[in-house]
BANU-138673 format. One record per residue (C-alpha): x negated, y negated, z negated; chain. Coordinates in pm, whole numbers. Layout:
<pts>
{pt {X,Y,Z},"A"},
...
</pts>
This chain:
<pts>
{pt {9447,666,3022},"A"},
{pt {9070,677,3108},"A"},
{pt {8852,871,2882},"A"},
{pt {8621,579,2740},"A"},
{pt {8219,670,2664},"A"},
{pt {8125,722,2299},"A"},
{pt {7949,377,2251},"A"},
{pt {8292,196,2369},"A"},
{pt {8505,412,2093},"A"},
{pt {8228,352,1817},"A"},
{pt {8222,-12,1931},"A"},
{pt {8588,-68,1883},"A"},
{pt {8590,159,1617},"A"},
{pt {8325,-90,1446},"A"},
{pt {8612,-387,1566},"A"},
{pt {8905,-208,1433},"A"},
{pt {8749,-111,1081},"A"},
{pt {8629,-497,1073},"A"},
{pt {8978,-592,1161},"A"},
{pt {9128,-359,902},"A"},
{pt {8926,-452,616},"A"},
{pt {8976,-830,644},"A"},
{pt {9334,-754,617},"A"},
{pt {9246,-545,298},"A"},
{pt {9440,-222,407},"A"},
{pt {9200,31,491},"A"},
{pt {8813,44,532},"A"},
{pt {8814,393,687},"A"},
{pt {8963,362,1061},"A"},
{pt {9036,734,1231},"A"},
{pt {8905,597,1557},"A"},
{pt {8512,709,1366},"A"},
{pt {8664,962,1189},"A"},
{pt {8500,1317,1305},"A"},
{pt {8723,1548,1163},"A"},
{pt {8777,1902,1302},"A"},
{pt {9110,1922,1493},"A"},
{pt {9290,2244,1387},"A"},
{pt {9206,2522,1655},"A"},
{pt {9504,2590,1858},"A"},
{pt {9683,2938,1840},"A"},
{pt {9457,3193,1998},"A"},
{pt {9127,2973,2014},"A"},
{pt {8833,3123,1868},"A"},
{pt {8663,2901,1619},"A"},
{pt {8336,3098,1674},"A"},
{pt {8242,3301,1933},"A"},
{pt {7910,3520,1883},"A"},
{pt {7751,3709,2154},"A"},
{pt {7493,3958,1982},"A"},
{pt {7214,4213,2165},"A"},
{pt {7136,4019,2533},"A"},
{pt {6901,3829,2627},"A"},
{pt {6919,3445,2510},"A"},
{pt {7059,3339,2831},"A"},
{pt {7328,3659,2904},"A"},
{pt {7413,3558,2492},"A"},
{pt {7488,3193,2609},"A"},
{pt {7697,3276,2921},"A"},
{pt {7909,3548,2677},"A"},
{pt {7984,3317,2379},"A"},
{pt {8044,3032,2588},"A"},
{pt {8294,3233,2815},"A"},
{pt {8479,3377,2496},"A"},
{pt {8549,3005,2376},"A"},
{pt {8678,2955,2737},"A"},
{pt {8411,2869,2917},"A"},
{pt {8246,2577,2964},"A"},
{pt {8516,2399,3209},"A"},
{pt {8721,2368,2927},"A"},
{pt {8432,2108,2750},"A"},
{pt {8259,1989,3025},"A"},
{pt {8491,1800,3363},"A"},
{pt {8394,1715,3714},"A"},
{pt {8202,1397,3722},"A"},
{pt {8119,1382,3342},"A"},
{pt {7757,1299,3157},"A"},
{pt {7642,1559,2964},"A"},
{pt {7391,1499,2697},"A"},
{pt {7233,1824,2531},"A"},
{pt {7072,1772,2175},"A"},
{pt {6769,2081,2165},"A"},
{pt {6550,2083,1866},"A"},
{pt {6207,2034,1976},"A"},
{pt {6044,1929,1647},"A"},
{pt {5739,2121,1682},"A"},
{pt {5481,2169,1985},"A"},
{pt {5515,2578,1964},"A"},
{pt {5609,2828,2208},"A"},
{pt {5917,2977,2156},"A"},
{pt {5789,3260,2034},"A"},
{pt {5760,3076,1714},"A"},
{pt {6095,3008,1654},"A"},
{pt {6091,2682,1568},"A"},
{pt {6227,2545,1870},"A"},
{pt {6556,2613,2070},"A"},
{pt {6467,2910,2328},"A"},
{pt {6411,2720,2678},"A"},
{pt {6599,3012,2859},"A"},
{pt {6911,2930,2697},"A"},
{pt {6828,2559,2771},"A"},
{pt {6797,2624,3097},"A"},
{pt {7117,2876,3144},"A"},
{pt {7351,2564,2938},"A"},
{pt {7243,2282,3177},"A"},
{pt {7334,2535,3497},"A"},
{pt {7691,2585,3362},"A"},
{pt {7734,2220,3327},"A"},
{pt {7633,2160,3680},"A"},
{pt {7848,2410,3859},"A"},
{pt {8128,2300,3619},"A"},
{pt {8124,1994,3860},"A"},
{pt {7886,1785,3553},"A"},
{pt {7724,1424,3761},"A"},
{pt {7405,1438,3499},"A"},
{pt {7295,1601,3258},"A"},
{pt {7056,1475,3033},"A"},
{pt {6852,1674,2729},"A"},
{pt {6753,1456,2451},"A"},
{pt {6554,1441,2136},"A"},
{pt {6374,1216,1897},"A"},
{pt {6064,1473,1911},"A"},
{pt {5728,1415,2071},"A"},
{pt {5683,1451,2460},"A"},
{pt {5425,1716,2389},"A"},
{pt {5680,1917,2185},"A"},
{pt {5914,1916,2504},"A"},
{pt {5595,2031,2672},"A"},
{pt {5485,2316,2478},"A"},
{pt {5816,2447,2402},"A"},
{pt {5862,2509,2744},"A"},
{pt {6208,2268,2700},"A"},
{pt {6107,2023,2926},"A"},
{pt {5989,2265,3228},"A"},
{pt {6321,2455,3160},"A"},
{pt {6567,2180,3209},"A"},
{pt {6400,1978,3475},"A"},
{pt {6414,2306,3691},"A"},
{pt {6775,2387,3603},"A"},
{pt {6825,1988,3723},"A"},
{pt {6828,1807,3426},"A"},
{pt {6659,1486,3296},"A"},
{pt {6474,1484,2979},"A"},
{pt {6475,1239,2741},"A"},
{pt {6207,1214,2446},"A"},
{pt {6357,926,2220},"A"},
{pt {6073,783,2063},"A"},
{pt {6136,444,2150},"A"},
{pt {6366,221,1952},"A"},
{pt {6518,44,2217},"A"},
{pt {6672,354,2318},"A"},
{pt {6884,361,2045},"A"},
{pt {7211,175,1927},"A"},
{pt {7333,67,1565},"A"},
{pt {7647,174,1462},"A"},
{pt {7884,190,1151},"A"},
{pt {7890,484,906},"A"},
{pt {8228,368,766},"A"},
{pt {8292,734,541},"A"},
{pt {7932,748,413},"A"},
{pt {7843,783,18},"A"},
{pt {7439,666,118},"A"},
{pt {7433,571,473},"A"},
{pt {7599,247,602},"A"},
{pt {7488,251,976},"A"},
{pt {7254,460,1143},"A"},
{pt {7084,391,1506},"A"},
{pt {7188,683,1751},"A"},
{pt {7028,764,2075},"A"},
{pt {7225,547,2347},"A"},
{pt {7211,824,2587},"A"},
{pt {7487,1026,2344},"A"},
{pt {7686,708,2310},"A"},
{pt {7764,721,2661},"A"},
{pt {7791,1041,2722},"A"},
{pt {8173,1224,2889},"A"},
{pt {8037,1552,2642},"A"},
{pt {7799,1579,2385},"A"},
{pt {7624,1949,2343},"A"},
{pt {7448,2032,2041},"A"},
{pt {7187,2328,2056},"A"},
{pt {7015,2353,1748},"A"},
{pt {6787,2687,1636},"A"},
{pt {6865,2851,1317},"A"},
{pt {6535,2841,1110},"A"},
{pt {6390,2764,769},"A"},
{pt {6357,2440,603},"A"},
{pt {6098,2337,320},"A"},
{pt {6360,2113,170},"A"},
{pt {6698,2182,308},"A"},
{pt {6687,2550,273},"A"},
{pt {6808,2597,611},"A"},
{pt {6799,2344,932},"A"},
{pt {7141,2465,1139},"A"},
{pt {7343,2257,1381},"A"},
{pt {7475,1941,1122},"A"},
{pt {7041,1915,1019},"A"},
{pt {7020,1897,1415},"A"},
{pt {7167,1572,1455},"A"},
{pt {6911,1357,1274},"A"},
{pt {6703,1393,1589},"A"},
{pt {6956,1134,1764},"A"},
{pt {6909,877,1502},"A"},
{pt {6617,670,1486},"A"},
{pt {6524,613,1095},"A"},
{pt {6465,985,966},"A"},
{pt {6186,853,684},"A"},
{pt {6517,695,491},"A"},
{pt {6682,978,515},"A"},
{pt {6375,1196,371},"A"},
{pt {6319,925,130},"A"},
{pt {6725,845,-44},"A"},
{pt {6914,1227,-25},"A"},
{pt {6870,1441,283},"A"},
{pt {7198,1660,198},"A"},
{pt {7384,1346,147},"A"},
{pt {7267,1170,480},"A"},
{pt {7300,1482,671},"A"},
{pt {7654,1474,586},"A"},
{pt {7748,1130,614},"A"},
{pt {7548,1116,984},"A"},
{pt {7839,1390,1071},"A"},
{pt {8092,1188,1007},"A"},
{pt {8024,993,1277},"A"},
{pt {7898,1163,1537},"A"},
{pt {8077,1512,1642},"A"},
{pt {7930,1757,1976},"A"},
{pt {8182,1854,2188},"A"},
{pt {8038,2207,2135},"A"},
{pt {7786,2366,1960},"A"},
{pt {7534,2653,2092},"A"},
{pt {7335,2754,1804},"A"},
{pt {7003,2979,1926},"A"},
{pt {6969,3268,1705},"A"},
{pt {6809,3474,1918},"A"},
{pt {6506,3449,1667},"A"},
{pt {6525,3306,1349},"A"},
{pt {6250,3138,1182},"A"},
{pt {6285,3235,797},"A"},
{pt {5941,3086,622},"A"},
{pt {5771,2774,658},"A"},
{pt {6014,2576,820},"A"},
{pt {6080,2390,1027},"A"},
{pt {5731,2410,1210},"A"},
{pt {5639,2708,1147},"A"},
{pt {5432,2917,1209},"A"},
{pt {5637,3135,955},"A"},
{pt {5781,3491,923},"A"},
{pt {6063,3567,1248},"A"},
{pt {6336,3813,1301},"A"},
{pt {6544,3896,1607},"A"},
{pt {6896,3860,1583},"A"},
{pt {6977,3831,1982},"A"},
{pt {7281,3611,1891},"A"},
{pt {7378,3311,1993},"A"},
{pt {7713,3106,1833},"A"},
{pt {7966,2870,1994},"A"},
{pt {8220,2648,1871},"A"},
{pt {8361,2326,1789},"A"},
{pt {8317,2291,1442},"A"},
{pt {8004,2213,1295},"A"},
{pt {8038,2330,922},"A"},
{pt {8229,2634,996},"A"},
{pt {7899,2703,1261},"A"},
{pt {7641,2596,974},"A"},
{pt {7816,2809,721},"A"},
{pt {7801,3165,943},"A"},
{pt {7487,3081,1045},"A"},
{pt {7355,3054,692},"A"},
{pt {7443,3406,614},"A"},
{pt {7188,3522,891},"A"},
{pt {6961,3361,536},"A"},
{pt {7142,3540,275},"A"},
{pt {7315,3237,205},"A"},
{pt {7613,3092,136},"A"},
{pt {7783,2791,239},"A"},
{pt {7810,2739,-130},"A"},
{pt {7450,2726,-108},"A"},
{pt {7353,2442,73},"A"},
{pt {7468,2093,-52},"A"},
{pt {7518,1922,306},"A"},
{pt {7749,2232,434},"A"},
{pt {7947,2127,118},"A"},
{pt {7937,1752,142},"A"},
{pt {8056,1771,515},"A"},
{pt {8363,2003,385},"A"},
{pt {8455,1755,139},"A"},
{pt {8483,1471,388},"A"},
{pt {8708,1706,614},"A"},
{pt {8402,1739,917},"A"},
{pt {8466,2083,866},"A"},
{pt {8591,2457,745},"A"},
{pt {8335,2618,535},"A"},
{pt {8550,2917,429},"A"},
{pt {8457,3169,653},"A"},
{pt {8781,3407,607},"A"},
{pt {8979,3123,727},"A"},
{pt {8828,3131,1073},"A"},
{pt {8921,3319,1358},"A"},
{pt {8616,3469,1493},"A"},
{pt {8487,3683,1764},"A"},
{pt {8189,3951,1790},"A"},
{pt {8099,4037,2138},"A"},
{pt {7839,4315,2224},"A"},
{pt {7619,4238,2514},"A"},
{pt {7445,4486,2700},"A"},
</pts>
């Protein structure tokens, strides 16, 4: 069977759950359902490459999950998701490290990738300045800043406790793979902004989501949408005064891969002295099954580079 692009599966996903309900059975279809599958026997569930440079980190954790052939095919799109909320150098840590942007969309490519596109609903400028932009156009990508709401595409949130559709960035509806590279960094009201806080820059309406419960929206946004794989920059973290910054760094000269986006969020939150206990969307996105938050179930991986 032909793999179909995300915006047909959400699209008959939207069918089938309108289908189901009129028959009263179910209102939750598992065609929207983005649960975690369970890791098969020997897969790492994280893989984190500590002490390189941003880009040597990247090539090491992505080659310990089993390298990027095994996410991305010959002839597939491949949308990356960088967070480029702020126009800072990277220096500042508030914005993923343009290096590893750069190494991620080279991998695709040679793994036989026909486009790969980086997107974000962040200013132009912010692309700019964070040296994104210059990055992935070199490497051979095309570069997408979403600020336009024709470029986006309502659909369903059929698990959601507060959100009951959200408009995502068409681009990632269409895509064969969808990469999500957030940086780990501070944030004024979430604590922490990791890889499932990421996300909200492919939906259009972020105000409602400030304005009615930012945990629960987080969560319910991940239900819906789930990244192929997840690269999360923590080369240098950002730890006060997120998520702009300017605000107090450290270098960790790690970067994490995997597949699962709570079990990512809730490693990457002890580089905070925090828990997973800690912050309320980690534990939402648990409850509705996104996810594995308890860290000594997971099989994961250290590697030492350089």
């Amino acid at each position: 069977m032909d793999k179909i692009s995300r915006r047909e599966f959400l699209i008959r996903g939207a069918a089938l759950g309108l289908a189901y309900g009129s028959l009263g059975l179910i209102s939750t279809p598992n065609i929207l359902k983005a649960m975690t599958e369970p890791t098969p026997p020997g897969t790492l569930d994280l893989a984190i490459a500590k002490g390189g440079s941003p880009a040597d980190n990247t090539v090491k954790a992505i080659q310990a999950l089993g390298g990027i052939e095994r996410f991305v095919k010959k002839g597939n799109k491949v949308v990356l998701k960088p967070n480029c909320l702020a126009a800072n150098p990277p220096e500042l840590a508030s914005t993923t490290n343009p290096s590893l942007m750069e190494m991620v969309v080279k991998m695709c490519l040679q793994a036989g990738a026909r486009e790969v596109v980086a997107v974000s609903h962040d200013p132009e400028r912010s692309f700019q300045v964070s040296g994104i932009n210059e990055a992935c156009s070199t490497a051979g990508a095309r570069v997408v800043a979403a600020n336009s709401r024709d470029l986006y595409q309502s659909v369903p949130v059929f698990r959601g406790r507060l959100l009951q559709n959200v408009e995502i960035v068409k681009e990632i509806l269409e895509a064969d793979v969808f990469i999500n590279i957030p940086i780990a960094k501070h944030h004024s009201q979430t604590d922490v902004t990791l890889s499932m806080k990421n996300l909200m820059g492919i939906n259009w309406n972020r105000a409602y989501f400030h304005q009615n419960g930012l945990h629960q929206a987080i969560a319910d946004l991940n239900t819906v949408i789930k990244p192929d794989l997840i690269i999360m920059d923590a080369n240098r973290i950002l730890l006060t005064n997120g998520p702009g910054g300017p605000g107090q760094t450290r270098d960790e000269k790690t970067v994490i891969a995997g597949t699962d986006p709570v079990a990512m969020d809730a490693y990457t939150a002890t580089l905070f002295n925090r828990t997973a206990q800690d912050i309320q969307h980690i534990r939402y996105a648990h409850e509705f099954g996104v996810g594995e938050m308890n860290l000594d179930k997971l099989n994961i991986r250290e590697i030492a580079v350089n």
